[in-house]
N, C-alpha and C positions, 0 to 999 in steps of 0.2 A: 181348536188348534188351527192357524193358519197355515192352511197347503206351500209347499216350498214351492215358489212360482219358478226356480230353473233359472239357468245363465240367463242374463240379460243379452237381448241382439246385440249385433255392434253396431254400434253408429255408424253414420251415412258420413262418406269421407269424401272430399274431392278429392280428385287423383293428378287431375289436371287436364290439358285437349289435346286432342292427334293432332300432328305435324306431321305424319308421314303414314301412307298407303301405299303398300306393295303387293302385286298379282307377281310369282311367276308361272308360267302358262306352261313351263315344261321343266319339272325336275331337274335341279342343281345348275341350269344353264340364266346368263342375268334377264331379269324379268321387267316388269311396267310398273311406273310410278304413277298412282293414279288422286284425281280429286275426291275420287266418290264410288262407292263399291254395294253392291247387294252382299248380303252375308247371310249364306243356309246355313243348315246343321253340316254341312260339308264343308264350312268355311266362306270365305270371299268366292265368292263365284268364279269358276273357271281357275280356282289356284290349282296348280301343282295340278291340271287334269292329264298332263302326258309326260312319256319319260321315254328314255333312248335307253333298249333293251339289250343286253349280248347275244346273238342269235343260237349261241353255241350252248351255253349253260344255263339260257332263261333268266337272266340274274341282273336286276334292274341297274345299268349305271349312272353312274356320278362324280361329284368331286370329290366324296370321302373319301376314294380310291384314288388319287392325281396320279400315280407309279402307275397304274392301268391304264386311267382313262385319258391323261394329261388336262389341259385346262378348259374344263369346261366353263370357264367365266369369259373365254373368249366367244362364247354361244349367247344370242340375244333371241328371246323370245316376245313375242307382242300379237296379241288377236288382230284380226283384220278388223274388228267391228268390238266395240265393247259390246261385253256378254249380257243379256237379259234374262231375268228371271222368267220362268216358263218358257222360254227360247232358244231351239237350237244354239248351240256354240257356232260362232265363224270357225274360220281355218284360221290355221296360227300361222303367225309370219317370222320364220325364222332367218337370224343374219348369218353369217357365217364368218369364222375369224378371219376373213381378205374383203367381208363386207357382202358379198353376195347374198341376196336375198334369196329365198324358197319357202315354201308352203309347205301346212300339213297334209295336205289334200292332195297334191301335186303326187304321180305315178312313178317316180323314180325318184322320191324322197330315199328310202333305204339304201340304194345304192351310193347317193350321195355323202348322205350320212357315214354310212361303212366307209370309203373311201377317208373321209376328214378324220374320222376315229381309227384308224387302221387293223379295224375287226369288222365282221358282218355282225350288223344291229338291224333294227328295227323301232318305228316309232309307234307306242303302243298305249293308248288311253285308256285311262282309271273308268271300270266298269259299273262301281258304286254299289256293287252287292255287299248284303251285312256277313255273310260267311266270310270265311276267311279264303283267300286266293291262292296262300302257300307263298306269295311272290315274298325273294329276299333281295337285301343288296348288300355291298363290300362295303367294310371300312376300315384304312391305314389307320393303324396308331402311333404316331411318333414315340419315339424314344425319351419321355419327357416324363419327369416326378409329377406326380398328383393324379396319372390318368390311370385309369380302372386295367389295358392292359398299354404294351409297350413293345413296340417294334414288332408288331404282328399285322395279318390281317383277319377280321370277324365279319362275319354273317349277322346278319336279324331280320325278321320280319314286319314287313310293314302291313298297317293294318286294313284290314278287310275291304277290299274296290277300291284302294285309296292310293296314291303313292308317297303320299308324308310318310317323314319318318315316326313321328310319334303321338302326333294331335294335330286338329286343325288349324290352329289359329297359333301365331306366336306372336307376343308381346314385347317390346324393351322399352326401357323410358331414356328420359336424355339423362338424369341425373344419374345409372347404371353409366353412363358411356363418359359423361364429367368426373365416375369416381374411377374409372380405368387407366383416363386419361392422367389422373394425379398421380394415381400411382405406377405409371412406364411411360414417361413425359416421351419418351423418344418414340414410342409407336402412333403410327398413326389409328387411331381408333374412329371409325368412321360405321354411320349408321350399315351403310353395303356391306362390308364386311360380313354382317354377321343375320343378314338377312331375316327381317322382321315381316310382317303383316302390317302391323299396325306401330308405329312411333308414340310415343305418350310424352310429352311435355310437361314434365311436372316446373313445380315452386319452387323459386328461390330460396327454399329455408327446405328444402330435402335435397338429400344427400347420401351416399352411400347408395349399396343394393335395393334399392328400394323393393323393388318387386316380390323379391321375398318375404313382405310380410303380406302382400295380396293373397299368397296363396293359400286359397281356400271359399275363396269368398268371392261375392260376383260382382262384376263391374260391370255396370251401366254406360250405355254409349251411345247420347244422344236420346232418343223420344221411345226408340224399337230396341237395339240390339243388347241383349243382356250375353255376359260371357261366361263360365263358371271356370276361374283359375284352378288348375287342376294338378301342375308343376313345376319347379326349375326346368330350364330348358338347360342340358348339357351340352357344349360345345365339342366340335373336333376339328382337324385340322384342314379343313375346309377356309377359317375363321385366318389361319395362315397365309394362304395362297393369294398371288398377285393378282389383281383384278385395276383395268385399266392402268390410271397414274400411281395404284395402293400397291407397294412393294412386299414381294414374300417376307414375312417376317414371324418368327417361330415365337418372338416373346408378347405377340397376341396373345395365345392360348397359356403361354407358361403364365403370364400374370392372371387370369381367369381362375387357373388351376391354382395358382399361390394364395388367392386371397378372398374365391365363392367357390370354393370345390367343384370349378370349369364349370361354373354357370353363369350364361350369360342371359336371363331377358325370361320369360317364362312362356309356359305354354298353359290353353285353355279350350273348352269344347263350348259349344253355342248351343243356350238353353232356352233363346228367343232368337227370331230370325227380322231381319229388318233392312235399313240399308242408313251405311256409315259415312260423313264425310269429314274431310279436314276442317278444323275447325269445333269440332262437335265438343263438348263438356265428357269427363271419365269421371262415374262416381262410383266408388266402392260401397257396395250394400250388405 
């Protein structure tokens, strides 16, 4: 009797090339658009390694709270030095919403900071241990059908040394951001908005959500970095909020919610380490 040899693999699929690379250097504040990136098991190197703390409750802030913290996209972050693998980090060069530059390094950063935030914070980097920290952070829910709650604010934990919210790496392709745009022609739907890692450029002949059928499976990227999809990435009202010329507008998220159960792009954890650049080939394995 022939042994039942099991599901067949799935074939090796193009996915398509990165178009876009994004660092940011310091939670929820706009980040660096880069050619070329190292990528650990902690992500792109130097993502999301610092965050603006409440000095009062311990309670990492952001933009998911705008009613607390107002707009953090007027904050630009950018390393002095790209970061190298086995290399201290530089000090991060932070702008400020009138343009003024400061450092992370610099001795009356926190005073600064509290002042522009109008609470006592703190600027406090991701420690990288695998226990868990306890650290949480706020998030507003707008008053809008489809999302989990509404017109409140919630608590969660981000995981262990880290200050992402939920995985290291996020994914969106342009065909997710071509099928948003068809359907609420009047938003502007732009990659910043909804802040990725990685841009993926698929094929004229895809279409729709695409990313939703990656998950599970791993993408290839380039000669080194292998990624394992892991989930939808859910959006919140963040995805809303004005950033530069991009006008607040709430029927971002309601069309998210209307039409991928408010997901936008996915998330994934790094199961080969390498270094990524624009250009590079995405093959699904």
């Amino acid at each position: 009797m022939r042994a039942d040899p099991g599901p067949s693999p799935s074939p090796r699929v193009e996915g398509g090339s990165i178009v876009g690379l994004w660092r940011y250097p310091v939670k929820s504040m706009m980040g660096e658009e880069l050619n070329a990136s190292d990528v650990t098991r902690r992500g792109l190197l130097g993502d999301r390694q610092f965050a603006v703390v409440d000095a009062l409750t311990g309670k990492v802030a952001g933009a998911k709270n705008p009613r607390k913290w107002g707009n953090f996209f007027d904050f630009r972050a950018a390393y002095l030095a790209p970061p190298q693998a086995g290399s201290e980090l530089s000090p991060v060069r932070l702008t400020l919403p009138d343009g003024t530059p400061v450092t992370s390094d610099q001795p009356d950063l926190a005073q600064i900071l509290s002042k522009e935030f109008g609470r006592e914070v703190t600027l406090a980097r991701a420690r990288g241990e695998e226990k868990s920290s306890g650290a949480t952070a706020e998030e507003y829910w707008p008053d809008m059908g489809g999302l989990e709650f509404r017109d409140t604010v919630t608590d969660w934990e981000l995981p262990a040394g880290t200050f992402f919210d939920l995985a290291v790496v996020h994914l969106l392709t342009t065909a997710t951001i071509d099928q948003l745009r068809s359907l609420y022609p009047e938003g502007r739907f732009e990659v910043r908005r909804f802040r990725p890692n990685i841009v993926v450029a698929t094929g004229p002949d895809e279409r729709g959500f695409v990313e939703n059928d990656w998950i599970g499976r791993v993408v290839e990227i380039g000669d080194e970095v292998r990624l394992r999809i892991t989930g939808p990435c859910s959006r919140c009202v963040m995805t809303t909020l004005p950033q530069g010329d991009l006008p607040k507008d709430a029927g971002i998220l309601r069309t998210a919610a209307q039409h991928n159960q408010v997901n936008v792009g996915i998330y994934a954890e790094v199961v080969a380490d390498g270094t990524i650049r624009r250009g590079d080939r995405v093959t699904l394995v």
